[in-house]
BALOBA-1460 file (C-alpha; in Angstrom, 3 decimals):
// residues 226
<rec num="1" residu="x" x="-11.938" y="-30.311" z="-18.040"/>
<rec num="2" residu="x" x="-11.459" y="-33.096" z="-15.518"/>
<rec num="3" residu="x" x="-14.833" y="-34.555" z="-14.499"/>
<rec num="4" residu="x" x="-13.532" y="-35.314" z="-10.390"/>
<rec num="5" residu="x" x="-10.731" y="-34.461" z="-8.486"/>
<rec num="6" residu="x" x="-7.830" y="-36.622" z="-5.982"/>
<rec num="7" residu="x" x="-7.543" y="-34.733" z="-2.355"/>
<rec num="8" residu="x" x="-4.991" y="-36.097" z="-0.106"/>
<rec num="9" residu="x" x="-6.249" y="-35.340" z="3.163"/>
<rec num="10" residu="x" x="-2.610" y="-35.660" z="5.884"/>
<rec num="11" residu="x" x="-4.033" y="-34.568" z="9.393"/>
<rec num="12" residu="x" x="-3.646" y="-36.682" z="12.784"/>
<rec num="13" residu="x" x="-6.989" y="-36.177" z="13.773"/>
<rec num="14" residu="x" x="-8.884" y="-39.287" z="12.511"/>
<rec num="15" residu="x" x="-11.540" y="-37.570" z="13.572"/>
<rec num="16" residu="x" x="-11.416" y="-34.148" z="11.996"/>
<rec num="17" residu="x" x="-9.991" y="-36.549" z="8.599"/>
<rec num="18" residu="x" x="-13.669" y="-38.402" z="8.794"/>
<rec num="19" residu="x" x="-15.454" y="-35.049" z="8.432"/>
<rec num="20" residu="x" x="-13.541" y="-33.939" z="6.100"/>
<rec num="21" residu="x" x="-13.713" y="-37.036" z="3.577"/>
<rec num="22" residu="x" x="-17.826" y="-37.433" z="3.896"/>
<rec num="23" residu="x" x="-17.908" y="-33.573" z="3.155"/>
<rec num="24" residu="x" x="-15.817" y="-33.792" z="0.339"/>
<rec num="25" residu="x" x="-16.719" y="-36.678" z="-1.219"/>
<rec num="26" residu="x" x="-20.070" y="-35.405" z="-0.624"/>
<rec num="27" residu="x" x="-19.027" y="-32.800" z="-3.129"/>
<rec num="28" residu="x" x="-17.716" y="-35.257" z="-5.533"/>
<rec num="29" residu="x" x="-14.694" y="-35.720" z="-4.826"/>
<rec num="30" residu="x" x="-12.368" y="-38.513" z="-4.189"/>
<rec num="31" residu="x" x="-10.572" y="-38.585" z="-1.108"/>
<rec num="32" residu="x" x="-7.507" y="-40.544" z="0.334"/>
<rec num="33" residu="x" x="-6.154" y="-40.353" z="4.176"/>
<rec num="34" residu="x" x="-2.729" y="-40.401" z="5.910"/>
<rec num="35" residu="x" x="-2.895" y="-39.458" z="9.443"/>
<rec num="36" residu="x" x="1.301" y="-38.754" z="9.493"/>
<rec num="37" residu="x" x="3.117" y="-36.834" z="7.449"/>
<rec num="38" residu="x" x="5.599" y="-39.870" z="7.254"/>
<rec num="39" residu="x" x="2.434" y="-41.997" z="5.920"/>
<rec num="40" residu="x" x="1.962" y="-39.149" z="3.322"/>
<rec num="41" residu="x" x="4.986" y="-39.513" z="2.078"/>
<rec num="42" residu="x" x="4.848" y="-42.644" z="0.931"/>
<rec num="43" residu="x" x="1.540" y="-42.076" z="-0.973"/>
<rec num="44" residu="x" x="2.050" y="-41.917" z="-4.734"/>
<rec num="45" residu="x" x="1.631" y="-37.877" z="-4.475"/>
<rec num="46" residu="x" x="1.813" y="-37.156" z="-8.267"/>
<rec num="47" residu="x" x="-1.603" y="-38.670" z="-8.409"/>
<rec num="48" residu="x" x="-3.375" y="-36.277" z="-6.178"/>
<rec num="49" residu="x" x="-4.142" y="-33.121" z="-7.553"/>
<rec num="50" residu="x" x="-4.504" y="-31.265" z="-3.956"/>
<rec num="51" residu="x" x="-3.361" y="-31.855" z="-0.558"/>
<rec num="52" residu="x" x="-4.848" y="-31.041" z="2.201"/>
<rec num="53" residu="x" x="-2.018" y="-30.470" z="5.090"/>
<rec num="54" residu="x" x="-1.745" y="-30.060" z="8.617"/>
<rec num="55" residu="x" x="0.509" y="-27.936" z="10.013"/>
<rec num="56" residu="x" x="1.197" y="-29.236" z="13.675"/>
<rec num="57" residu="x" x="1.305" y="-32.750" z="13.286"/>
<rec num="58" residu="x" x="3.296" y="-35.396" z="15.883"/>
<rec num="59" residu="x" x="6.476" y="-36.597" z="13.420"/>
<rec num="60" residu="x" x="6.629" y="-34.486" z="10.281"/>
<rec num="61" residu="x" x="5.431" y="-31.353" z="10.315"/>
<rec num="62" residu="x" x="2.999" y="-29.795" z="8.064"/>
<rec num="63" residu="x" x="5.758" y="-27.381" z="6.528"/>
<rec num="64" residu="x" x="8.312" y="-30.480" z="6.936"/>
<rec num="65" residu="x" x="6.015" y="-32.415" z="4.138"/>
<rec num="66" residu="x" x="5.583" y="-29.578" z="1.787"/>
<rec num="67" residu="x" x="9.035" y="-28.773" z="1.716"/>
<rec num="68" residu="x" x="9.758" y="-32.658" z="0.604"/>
<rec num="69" residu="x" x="6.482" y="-32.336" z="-1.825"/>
<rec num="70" residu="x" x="8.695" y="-29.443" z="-3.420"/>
<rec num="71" residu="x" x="11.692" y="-29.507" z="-2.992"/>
<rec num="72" residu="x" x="13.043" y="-33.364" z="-3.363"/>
<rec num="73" residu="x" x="9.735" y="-34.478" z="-4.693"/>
<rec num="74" residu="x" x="9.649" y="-31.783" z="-7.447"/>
<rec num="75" residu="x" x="5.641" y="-32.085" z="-7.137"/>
<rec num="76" residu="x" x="3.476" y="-28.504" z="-7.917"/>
<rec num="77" residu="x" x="0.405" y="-30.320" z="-6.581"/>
<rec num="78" residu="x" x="-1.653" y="-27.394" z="-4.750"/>
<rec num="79" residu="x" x="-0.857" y="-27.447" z="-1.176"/>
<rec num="80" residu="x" x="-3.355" y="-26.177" z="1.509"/>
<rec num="81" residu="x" x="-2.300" y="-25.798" z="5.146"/>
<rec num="82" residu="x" x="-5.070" y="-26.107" z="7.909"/>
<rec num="83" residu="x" x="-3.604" y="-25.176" z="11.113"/>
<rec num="84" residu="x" x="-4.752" y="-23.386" z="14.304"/>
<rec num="85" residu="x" x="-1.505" y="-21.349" z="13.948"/>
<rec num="86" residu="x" x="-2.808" y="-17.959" z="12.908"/>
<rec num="87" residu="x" x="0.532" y="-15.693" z="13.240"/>
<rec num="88" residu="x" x="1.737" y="-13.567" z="10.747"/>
<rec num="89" residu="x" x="5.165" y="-15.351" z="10.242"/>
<rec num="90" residu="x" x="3.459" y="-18.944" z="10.695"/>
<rec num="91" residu="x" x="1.526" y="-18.077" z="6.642"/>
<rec num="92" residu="x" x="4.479" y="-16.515" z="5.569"/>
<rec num="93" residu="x" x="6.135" y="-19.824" z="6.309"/>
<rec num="94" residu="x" x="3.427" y="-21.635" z="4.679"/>
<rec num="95" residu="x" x="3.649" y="-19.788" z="1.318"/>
<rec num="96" residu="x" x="7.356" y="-19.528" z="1.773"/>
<rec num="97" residu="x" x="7.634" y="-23.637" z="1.421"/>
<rec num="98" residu="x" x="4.988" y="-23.926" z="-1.306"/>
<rec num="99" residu="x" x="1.782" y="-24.059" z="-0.249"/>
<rec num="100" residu="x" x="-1.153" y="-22.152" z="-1.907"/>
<rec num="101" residu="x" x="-3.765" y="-21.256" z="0.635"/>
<rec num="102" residu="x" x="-3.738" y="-21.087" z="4.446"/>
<rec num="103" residu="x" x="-7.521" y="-21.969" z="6.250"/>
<rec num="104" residu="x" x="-6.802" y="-21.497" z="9.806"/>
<rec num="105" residu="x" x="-9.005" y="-23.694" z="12.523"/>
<rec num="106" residu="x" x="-11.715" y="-23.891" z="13.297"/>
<rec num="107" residu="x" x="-13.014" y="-23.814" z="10.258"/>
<rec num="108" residu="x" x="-16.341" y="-24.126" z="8.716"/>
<rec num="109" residu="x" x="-16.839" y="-27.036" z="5.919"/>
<rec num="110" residu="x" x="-18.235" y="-24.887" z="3.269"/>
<rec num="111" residu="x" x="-15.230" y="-22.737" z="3.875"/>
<rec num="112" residu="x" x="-12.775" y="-25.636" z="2.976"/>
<rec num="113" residu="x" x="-14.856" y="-26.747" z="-0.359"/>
<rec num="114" residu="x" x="-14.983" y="-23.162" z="-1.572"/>
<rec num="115" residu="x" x="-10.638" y="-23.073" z="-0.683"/>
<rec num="116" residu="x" x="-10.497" y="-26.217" z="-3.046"/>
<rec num="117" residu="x" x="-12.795" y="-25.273" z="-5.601"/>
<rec num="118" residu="x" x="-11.052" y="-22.063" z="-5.445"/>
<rec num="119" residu="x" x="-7.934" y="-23.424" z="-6.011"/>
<rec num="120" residu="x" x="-8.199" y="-26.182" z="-8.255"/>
<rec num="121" residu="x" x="-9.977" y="-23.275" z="-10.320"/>
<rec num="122" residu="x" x="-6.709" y="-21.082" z="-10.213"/>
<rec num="123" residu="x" x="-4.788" y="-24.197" z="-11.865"/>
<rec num="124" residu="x" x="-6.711" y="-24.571" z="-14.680"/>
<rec num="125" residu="x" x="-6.162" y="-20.794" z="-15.607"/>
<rec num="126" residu="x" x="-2.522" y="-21.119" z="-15.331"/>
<rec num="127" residu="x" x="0.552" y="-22.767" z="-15.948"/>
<rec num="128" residu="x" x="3.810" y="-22.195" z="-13.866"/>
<rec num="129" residu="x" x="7.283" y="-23.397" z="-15.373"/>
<rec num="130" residu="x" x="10.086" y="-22.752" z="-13.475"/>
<rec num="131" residu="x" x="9.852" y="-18.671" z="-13.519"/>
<rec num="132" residu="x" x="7.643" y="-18.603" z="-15.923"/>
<rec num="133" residu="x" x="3.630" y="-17.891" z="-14.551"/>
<rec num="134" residu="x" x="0.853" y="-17.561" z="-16.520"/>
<rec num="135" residu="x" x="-2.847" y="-16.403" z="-16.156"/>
<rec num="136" residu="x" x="-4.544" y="-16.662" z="-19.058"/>
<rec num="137" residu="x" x="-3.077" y="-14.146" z="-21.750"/>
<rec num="138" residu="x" x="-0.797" y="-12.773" z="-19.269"/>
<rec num="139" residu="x" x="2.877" y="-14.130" z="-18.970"/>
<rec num="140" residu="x" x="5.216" y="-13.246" z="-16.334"/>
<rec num="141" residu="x" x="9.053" y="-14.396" z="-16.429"/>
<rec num="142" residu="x" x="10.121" y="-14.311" z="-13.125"/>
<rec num="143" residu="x" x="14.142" y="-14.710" z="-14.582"/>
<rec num="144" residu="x" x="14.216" y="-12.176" z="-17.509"/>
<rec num="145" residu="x" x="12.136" y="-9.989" z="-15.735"/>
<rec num="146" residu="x" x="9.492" y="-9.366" z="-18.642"/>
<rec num="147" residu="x" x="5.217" y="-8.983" z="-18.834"/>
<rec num="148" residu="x" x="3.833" y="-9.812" z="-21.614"/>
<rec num="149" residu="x" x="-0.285" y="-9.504" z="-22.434"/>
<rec num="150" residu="x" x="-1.260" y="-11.444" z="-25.329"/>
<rec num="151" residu="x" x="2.565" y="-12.149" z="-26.485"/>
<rec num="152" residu="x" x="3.164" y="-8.264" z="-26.500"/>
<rec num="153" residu="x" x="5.749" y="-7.191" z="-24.340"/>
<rec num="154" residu="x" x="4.516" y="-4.576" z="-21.450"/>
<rec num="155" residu="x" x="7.126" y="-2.384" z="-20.687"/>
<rec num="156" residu="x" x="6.955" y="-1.907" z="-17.001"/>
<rec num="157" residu="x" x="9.622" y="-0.099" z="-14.136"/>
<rec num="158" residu="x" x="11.635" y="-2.058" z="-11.871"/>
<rec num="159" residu="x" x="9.371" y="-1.109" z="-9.217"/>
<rec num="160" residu="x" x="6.110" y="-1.867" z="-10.947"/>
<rec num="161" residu="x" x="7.464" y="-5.115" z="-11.878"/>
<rec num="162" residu="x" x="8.650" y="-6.048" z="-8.595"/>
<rec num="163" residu="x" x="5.438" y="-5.296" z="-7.236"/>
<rec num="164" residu="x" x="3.205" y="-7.278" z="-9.466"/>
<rec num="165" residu="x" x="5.340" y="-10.194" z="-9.209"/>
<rec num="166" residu="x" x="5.255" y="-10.190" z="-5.285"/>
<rec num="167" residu="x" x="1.476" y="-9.998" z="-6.040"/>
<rec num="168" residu="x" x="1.167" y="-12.659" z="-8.160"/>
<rec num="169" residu="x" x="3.363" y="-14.576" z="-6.189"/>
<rec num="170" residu="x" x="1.188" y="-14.642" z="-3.557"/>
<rec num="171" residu="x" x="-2.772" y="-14.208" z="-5.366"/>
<rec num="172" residu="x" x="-5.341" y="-14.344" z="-3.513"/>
<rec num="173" residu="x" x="-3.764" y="-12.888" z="-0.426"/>
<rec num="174" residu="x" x="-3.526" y="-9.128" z="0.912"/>
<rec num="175" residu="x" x="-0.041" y="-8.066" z="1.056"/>
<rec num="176" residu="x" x="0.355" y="-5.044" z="3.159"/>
<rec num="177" residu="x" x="2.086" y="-1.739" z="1.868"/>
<rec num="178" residu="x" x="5.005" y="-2.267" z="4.307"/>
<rec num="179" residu="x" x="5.966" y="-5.242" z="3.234"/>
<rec num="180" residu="x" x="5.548" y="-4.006" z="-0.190"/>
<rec num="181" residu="x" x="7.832" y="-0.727" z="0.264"/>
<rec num="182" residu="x" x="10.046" y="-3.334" z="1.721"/>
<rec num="183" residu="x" x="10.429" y="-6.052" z="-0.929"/>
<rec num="184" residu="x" x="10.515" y="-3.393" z="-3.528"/>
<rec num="185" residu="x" x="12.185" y="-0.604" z="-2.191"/>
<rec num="186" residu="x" x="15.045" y="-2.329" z="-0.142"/>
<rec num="187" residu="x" x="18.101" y="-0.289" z="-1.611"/>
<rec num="188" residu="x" x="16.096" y="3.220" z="-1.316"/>
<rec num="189" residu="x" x="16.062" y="5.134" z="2.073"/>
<rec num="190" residu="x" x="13.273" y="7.525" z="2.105"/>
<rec num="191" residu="x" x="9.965" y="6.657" z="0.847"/>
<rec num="192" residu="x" x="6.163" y="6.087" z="2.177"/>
<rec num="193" residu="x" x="3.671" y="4.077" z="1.406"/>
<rec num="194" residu="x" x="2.036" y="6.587" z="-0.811"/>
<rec num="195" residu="x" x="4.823" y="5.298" z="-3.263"/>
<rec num="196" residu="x" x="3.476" y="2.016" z="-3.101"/>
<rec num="197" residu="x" x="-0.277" y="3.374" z="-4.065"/>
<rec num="198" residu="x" x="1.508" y="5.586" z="-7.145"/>
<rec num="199" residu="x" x="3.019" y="2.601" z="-8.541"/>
<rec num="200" residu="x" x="-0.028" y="0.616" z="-8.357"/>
<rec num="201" residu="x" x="-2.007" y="3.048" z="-10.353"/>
<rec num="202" residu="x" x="0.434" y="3.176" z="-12.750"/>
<rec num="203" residu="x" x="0.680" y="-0.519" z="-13.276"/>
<rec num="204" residu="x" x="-3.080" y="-0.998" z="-12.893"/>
<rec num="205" residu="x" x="-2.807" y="1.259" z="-16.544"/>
<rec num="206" residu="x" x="-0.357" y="-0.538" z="-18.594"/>
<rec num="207" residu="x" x="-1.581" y="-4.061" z="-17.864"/>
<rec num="208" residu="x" x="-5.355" y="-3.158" z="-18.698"/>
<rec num="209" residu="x" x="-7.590" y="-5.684" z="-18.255"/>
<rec num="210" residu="x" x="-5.476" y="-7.773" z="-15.979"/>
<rec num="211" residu="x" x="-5.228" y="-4.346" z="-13.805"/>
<rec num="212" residu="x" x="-8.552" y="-5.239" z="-12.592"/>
<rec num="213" residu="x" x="-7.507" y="-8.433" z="-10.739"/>
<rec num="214" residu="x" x="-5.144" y="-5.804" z="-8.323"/>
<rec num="215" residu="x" x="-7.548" y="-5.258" z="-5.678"/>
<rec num="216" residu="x" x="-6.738" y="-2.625" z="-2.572"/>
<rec num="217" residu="x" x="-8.282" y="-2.944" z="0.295"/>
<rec num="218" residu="x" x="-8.664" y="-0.047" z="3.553"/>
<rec num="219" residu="x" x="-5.761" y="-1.855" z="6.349"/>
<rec num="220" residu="x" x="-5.113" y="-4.903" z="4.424"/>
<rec num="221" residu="x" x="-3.122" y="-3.745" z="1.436"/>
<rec num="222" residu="x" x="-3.274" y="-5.058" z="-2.073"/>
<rec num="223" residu="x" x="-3.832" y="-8.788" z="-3.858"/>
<rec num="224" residu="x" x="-3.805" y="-10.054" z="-7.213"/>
<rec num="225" residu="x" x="-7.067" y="-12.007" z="-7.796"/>
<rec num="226" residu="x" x="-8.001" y="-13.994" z="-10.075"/>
């Protein structure tokens, strides 16, 4: 296991960026600084192993830089947005460019190390190649369409595995049964959310010990957690 981590802190207040780097190196780890998303970019990125990113930044934005990070780049380095933007379709954005957690502001300190630890922790327990995501013993190809638990293959519905991939897509977060019934249910017409709780029971059975990490909760939906 690797003994101390490389943050990339990219946020144009020096101030906020000072705080942030004593904290954190408090912690132990080590911490570099670009106050642009321009001066980001010409960091040697592959040798962070988490960024920290700003979202509304003068010059680049926040989702501007991740989508370079990703997309030209070709980087997975763990992306975490800290914004004041709090709207629904502002963290949908966020996820939908690559990033992999969303800490709105203000924030509290601890609240950012426990984020990191969090999800520095979540990369050691898997591996993602192209569509392929793994978590531990499970394996999920996003291409083929197939679960397998310890190399056997899970036979799951179209639904079910529709549903946990839109979960594990997005672990760690509450995704809401409408947007469920919606991303899974898109060429039905008639059909409630109870469908959504049905399907979850059933998958929670056939993936066993994994079905654990599917947590619902009253208003918020269901995540995958790990």
């Amino acid at each position: 296991m690797k003994e101390k981590y490389n943050i990339l802190i990219v946020d144009d207040e020096k101030d906020l960026c000072e705080i942030l780097q004593f904290n954190l190196m408090s912690e132990g780890f080590d911490i570099d600084v670009a106050h642009s998303g321009e001066e980001a970019l010409k960091k040697p990125l592959s040798g962070f192993d988490l960024i920290l990113l700003d979202v509304m930044m003068s010059g680049a934005s926040g989702y501007r830089v991740a989508d370079k990070i990703r997309r030209e780049l070709q980087l997975n380095t763990p992306i975490i947005f800290l914004t004041a933007k709090t709207g629904e379709n502002d963290m949908l954005t966020g996820f939908n460019v690559g990033g992999d957690d969303y800490i709105s502001k203000p924030f509290s300190i601890k609240e950012v190390v426990a984020r990191i630890k969090a999800v520095l922790k979540r990369g050691r327990n898997e591996s993602v190649q192209t569509n392929l995501i793994r978590i531990d013993d499970l394996s999920i190809d996003l291409e083929r369409k197939t679960l397998k638990i310890y190399d056997e293959p899970i036979n799951l519905t179209r639904k079910e595995f529709e549903i946990l991939a839109l979960l594990i897509a997005n672990r760690g977060k509450y995704i809401e049964r409408e947007e469920i019934l919606n991303r899974a249910w898109s060429d039905d017409v008639i059909v409630t959310e109870r469908n959504v709780d049905v399907n979850i029971a059933r998958l929670r059975k056939k993936i066993g010990e994994y079905g654990d990490m599917i947590k619902g909760k009253s208003g918020y939906g269901y995540s995958f957690e790990i």
